[in-house]
DRENTOR-294237 format. One record per residue (C-alpha): residue in three letters; x negated, y, z negated; residue number from 1. Coordinates in steps of 0.25 Angstrom, whole numbers. Each point is the difference from the previous one (the first is absolute). Last residue first. Example, Ala and Ser with C-alpha at 12.3 -4.5 7.8 and 13.67 -1.06 7.14 Angstrom:
REM DRENTOR-294237
SER  -55  -4  -29  2
ALA  6  -14  -2  1
REM end
This chain:
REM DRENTOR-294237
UNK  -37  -73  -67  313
UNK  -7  10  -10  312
UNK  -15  -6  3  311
UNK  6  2  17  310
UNK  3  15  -3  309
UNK  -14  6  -3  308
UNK  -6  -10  12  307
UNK  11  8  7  306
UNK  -4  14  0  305
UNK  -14  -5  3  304
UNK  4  -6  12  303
UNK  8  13  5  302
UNK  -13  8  -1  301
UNK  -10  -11  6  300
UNK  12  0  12  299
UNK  4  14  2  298
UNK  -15  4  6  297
UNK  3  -11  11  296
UNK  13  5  4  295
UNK  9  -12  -2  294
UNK  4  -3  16  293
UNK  14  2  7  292
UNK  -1  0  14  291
UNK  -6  -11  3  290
UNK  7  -10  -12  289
UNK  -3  2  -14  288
UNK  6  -9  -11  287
UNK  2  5  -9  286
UNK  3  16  -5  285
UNK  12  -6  -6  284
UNK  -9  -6  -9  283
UNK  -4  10  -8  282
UNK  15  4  -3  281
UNK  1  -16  -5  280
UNK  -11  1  -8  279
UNK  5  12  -8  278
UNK  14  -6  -2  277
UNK  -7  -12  -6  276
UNK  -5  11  -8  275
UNK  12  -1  -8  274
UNK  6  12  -7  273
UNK  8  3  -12  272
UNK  4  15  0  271
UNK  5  6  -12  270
UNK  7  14  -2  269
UNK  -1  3  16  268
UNK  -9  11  -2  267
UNK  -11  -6  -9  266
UNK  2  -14  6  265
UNK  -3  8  14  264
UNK  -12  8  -6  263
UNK  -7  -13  -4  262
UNK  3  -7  12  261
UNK  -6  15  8  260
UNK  -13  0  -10  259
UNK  -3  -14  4  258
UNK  1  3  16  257
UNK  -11  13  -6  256
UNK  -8  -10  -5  255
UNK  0  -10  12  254
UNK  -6  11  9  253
UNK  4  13  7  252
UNK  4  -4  12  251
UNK  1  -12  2  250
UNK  3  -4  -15  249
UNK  11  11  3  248
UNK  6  -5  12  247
UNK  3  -16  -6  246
UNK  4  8  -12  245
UNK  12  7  8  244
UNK  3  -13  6  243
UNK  0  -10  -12  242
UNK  8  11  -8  241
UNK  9  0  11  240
UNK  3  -14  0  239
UNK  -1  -2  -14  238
UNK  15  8  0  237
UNK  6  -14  5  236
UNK  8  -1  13  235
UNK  9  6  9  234
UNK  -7  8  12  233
UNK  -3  12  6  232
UNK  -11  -4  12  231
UNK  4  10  9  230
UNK  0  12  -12  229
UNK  -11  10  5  228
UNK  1  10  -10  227
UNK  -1  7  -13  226
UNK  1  13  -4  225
UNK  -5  13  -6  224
UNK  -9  -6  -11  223
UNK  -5  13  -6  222
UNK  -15  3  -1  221
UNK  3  14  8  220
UNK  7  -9  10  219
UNK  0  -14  2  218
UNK  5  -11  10  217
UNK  0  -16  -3  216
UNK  -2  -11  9  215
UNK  -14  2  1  214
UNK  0  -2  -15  213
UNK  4  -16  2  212
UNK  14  -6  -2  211
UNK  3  -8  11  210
UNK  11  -8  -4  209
UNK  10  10  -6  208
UNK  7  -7  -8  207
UNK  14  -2  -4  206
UNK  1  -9  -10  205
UNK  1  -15  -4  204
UNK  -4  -6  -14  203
UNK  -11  -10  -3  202
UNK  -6  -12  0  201
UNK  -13  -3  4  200
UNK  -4  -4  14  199
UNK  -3  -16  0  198
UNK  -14  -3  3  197
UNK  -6  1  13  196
UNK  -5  14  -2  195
UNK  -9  -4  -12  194
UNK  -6  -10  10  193
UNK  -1  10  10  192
UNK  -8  8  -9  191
UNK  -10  -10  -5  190
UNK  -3  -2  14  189
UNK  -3  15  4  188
UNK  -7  0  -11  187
UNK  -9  -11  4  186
UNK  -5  7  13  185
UNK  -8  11  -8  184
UNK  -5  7  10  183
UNK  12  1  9  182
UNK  -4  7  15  181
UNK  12  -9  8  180
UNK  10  1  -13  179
UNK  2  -13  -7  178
UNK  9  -10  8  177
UNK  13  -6  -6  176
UNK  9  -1  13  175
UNK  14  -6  -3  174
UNK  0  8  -13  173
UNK  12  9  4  172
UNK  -7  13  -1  171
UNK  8  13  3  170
UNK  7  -6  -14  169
UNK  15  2  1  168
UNK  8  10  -7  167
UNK  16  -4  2  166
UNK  6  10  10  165
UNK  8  12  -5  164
UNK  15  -2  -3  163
UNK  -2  -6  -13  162
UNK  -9  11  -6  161
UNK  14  10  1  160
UNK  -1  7  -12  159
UNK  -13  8  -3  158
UNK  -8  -1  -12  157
UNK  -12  -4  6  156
UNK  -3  13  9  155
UNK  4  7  -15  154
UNK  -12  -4  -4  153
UNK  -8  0  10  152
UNK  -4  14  -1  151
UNK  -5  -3  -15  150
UNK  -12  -7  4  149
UNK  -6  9  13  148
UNK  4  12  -10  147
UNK  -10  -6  -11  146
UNK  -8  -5  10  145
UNK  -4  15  4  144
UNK  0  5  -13  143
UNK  -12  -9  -3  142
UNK  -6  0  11  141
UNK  -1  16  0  140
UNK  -14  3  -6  139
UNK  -4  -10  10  138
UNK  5  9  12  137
UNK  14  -4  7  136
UNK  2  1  14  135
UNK  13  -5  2  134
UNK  6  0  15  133
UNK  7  13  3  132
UNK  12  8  -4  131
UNK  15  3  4  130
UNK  10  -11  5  129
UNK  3  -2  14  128
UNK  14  -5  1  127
UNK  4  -10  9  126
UNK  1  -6  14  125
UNK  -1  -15  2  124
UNK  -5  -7  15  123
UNK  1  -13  5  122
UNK  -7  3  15  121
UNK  -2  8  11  120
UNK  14  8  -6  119
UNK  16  -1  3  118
UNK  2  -16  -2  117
UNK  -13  -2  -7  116
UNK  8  -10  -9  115
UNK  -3  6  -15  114
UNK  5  15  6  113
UNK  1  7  -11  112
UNK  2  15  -5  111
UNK  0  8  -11  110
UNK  -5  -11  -10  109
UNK  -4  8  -14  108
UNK  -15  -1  -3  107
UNK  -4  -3  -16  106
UNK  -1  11  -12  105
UNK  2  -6  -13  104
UNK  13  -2  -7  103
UNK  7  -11  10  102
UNK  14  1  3  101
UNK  -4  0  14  100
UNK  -9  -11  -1  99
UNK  9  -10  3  98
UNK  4  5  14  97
UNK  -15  2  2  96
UNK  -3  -15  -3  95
UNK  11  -4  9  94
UNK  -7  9  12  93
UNK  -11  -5  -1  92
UNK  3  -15  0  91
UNK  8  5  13  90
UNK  -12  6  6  89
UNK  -9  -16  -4  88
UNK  -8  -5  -6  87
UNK  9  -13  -1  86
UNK  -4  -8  12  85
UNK  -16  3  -4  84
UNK  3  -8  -13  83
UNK  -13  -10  6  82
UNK  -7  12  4  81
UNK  -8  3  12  80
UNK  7  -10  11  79
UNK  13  5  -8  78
UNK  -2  13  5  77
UNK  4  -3  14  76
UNK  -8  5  12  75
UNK  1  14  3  74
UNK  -2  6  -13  73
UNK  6  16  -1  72
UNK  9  0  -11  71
UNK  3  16  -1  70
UNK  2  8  -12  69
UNK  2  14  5  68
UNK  -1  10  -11  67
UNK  9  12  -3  66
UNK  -2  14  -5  65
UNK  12  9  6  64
UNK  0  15  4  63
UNK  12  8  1  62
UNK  2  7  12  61
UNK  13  -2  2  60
UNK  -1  -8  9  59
UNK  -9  -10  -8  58
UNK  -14  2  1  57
UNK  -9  -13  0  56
UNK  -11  -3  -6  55
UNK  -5  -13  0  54
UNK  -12  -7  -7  53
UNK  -2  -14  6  52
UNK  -2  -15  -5  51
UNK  -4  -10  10  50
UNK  4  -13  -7  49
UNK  -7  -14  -6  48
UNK  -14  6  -3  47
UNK  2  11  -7  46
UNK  -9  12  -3  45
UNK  1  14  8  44
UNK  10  8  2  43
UNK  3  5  16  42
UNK  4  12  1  41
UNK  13  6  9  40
UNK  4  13  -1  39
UNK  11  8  6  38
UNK  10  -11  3  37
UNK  14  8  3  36
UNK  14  0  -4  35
UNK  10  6  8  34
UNK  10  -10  -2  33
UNK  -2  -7  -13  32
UNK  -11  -5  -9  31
UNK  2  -15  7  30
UNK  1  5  13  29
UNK  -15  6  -3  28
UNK  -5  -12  -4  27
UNK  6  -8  12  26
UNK  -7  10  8  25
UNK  -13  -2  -6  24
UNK  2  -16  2  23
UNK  3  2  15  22
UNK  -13  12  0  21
UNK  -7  -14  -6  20
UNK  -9  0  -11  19
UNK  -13  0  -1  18
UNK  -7  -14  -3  17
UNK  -5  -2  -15  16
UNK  -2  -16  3  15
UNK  -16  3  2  14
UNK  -3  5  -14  13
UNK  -2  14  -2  12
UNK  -11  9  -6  11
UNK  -2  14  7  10
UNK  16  2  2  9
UNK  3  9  12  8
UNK  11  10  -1  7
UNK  11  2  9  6
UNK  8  12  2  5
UNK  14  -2  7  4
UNK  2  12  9  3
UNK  4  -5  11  2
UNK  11  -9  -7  1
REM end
């Protein structure tokens, strides 16, 4: 342990806390005796763990690539999220299981301790996988979603959807406010109404939840992994579809969401969606409390997203 090197982060949210030397020894035990922490790095993003590179030499000397998930809110998650009960390390840790057989890269489990019995807190330990958060150009978009399309695939093909918990809305609907900086106030409400109707039917998968493009990893243009699976759920394919559009209008406008449906019927052999799927992704943002607030540059964007959705509703 003294010569555990540790790298600051210039961006982290508050909950990404160092770890513990009791949860860097538990590490080490669980690489075998002699094992030592060399590195420690905090990663940034997330806003529900503190998630840490780990290198840590065997003794043997081999050298191993891990990552420290660690669920680091004090007060319950459920005060932030009405499923909060269920996002949780052994909801991980069954999606992991299942994507074992899975073809496209994804973190194997090397280690939990869901209770916090041996660490500061619940904590997993897994695999790092190789590359970085994407950074496409224009000129690359199009290959970009092609991979983002097809890489989920084989995610909702996997056996097992029945052990994962049922997909439910972030937003129940008891609250039905627009965002705090809305400009168009009405859409909100139109979008509430569409909400409140019955979901459409369809058939249950494995999915991941929280689809979005920071969730995936990329290298030389090559999507390389994806991660972050706490909210791994069964429930319709749309659900993806809905998240990973939600990202894309964001970012790079409603067009380029467009271009991702499209790609997705291409790849999949035929994709029927429903934009109720759409409206419901947007509000999962809603509604706001004090620590979680629409940023204000977001809302204008996110409005004009859904005054293309509500005509199709």
């Amino acid at each position: 342990m003294d010569q555990v090197t540790r790298t600051p982060a210039p961006c982290l949210s508050t909950g990404a806390a160092e770890p513990d030397p009791t949860t860097l020894r538990w590490v080490e035990e669980c690489l075998g005796k002699g094992a030592e922490v060399r590195m420690v790095r905090p990663l940034a993003g997330g806003s529900a763990h503190a998630n840490h590179a780990l290198l840590v030499e065997s003794r043997s000397g081999s050298a191993h690539r891990l990552v420290l998930r660690r669920w680091t809110y004090r007060e319950p998650v459920s005060a932030r999220r009405p499923h909060g009960s269920e996002f949780s390390p052994e909801r991980e840790i069954a999606a992991l299981a299942l994507l074992a057989g899975c073809e496209i890269p994804t973190p194997a489990l090397v280690a939990a301790d869901p209770a916090g019995a041996y660490c500061d807190v619940p904590a997993l330990l897994i695999t790092r996988l190789g590359g970085h958060p994407p950074r496409p150009s224009p000129d690359d978009l199009p290959e970009y979603l092609i991979q983002l399309a097809a890489a989920l695939l084989p995610v909702h093909a996997l056996n097992g959807a029945s052990t994962m918990p049922p997909y439910v809305p972030h937003n129940r609907l008891e609250v039905r406010l627009p965002p705090r900086h809305a400009l168009r106030p009405g859409l909100w409400e139109r979008a509430y109404e569409v909400a409140a109707r019955p979901a459409p039917e369809a058939p249950v998968r494995f999915v991941h939840r929280d689809y979005h493009a920071d969730n995936t990893l990329w290298s030389f243009g090559k999507l390389t992994g994806v991660v972050d699976w706490s909210d791994a759920s069964s429930g319709p394919v749309a659900i993806d579809i809905a998240r990973m559009r939600r990202g894309l209008a964001l970012r790079y406008g409603p067009s380029v969401a467009d271009h991702f449906l499209a790609t997705f019927d291409q790849v999949s052999g035929g994709y029927p969606h429903d934009p109720y799927w759409d409206v419901r992704s947007l509000l999962d943002l809603l509604p706001e409390e004090d620590g979680r607030v629409m940023d204000e540059a977001h809302v204008p964007l996110y409005e004009d997203y859904l005054s293309r959705l509500l005509p199709d509703c």
